[in-house]
N, C-alpha and C positions, 0 to 999 in steps of 0.2 A: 907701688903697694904690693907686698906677696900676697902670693894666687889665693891661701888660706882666708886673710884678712878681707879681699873681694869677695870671694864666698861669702864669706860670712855676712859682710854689708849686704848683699844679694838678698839671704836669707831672712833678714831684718825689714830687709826693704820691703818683702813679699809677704812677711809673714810665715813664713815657712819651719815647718820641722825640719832636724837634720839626726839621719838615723848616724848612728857611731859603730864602726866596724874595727877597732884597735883592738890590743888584747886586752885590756883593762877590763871591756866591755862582755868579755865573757867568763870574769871573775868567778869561780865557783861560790855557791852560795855559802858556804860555809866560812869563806874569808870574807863576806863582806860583814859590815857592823851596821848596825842600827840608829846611825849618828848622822847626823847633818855635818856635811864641811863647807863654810862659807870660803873662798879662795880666791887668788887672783891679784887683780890691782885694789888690792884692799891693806889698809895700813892697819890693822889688826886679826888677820887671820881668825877663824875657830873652827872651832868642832863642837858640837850642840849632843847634847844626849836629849832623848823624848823628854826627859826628867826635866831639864832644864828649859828646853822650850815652853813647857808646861807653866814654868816659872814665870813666864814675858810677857805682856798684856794681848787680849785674845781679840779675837773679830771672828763675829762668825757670819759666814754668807750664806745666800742660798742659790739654788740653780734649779731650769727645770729641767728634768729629765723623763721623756717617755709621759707627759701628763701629769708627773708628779712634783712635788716641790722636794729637793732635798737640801737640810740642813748643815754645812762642814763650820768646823771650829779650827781656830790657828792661828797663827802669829802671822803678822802682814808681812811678808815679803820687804818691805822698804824699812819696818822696824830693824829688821837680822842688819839690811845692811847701814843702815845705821849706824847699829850698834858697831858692825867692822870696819867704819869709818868712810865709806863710799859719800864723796860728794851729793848733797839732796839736800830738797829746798831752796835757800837763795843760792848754794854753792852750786847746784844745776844749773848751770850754762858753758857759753864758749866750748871748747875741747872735752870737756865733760860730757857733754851732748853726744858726742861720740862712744858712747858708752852702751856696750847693751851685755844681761846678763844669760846665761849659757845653764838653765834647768838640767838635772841629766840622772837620769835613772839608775837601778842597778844593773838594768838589762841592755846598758848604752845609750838608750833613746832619749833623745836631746831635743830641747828646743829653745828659741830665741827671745827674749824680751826686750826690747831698749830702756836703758835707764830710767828714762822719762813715765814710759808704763810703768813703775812699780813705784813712783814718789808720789807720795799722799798729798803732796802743795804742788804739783803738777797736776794730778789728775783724780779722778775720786775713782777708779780702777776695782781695787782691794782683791789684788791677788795677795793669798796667802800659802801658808802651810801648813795644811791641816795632817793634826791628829786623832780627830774624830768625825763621827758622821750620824748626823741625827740621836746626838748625844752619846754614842756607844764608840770603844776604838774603831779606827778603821777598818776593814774585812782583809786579809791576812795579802788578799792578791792585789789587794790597794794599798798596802805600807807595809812600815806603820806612819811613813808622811808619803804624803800625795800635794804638790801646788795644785793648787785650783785657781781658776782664771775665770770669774763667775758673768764677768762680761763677754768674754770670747760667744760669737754666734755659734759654735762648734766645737767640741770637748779634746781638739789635737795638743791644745798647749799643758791641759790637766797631767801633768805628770804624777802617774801612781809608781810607788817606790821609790819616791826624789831619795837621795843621795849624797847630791851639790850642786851648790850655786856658784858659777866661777863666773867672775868680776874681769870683764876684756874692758879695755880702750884701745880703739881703733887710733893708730900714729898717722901722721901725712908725712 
């Protein structure tokens, strides 16, 4: 197995964030866009504008923070890849399993989810991708998406400024 792919298992296995130090990750802000890129082992690639995400059926969760309840709105994470054709539902299993998706900010910052987390006939989870927050867009330092992970005991895997979602299988 390459030393990347262990890693990465490690990370999955742990739960763990993985900071990104590539030059991609220090993109000036002014070349980055405003899109969602679903990527990877997906048989339909895309690229999402807010516009269109808007478009897709919504979920909104809540989380508590600091004593307070807050509201996010957004497309579930498992619909996008759905829609990019990633195996979910009956097709989750075997080799598939081996599957975990790779969050990742503008500012680099990554982190790990396994396939199984984000399929709605797996598990009742409902991480998504939210474009708003307590009904208004998101605040400028949080998107304009943010994943939110509204079961996580602790807010490491909430990706403010997602980016993309890149689609890994792990090979033997």
């Amino acid at each position: 197995m390459r030393p990347a792919a262990v890693v990465a298992a490690l990370c999955l296995a742990l739960g763990w964030s993985v900071a990104r130090t590539d030059a991609t990750a220090q993109a000036p802000a002014a070349a980055r866009t405003h899109t969602l890129v679903i990527a990877g082992d997906v048989t339909t690639p895309a690229t999402l504008t807010p516009g269109e995400l808007k478009a897709l059926p919504r979920t909104t969760v809540k989380i508590q923070d600091e004593g307070r309840t807050i509201a996010y709105e957004g497309v579930l994470v498992g619909e996008l890849l759905k829609r990019a054709g990633v195996p979910l539902g009956t097709d989750l299993r075997g080799n598939a399993l081996t599957t975990y998706v790779l969050a990742v900010a503008n500012d680099g910052y990554q982190v790990v989810f396994s396939l199984a987390e984000l399929d709605p006939a797996f598990t009742s989870n409902d991480v998504i991708v939210a474009d708003s927050v307590d009904g208004k867009p998101l605040f400028d330092y949080q998107g304009p998406l943010r994943l939110v992970a509204p079961r996580d005991a602790r807010g490491a895997r909430s990706v403010r400024m997602l980016e993309r979602l890149e689609v890994v299988r792990l090979r033997k």
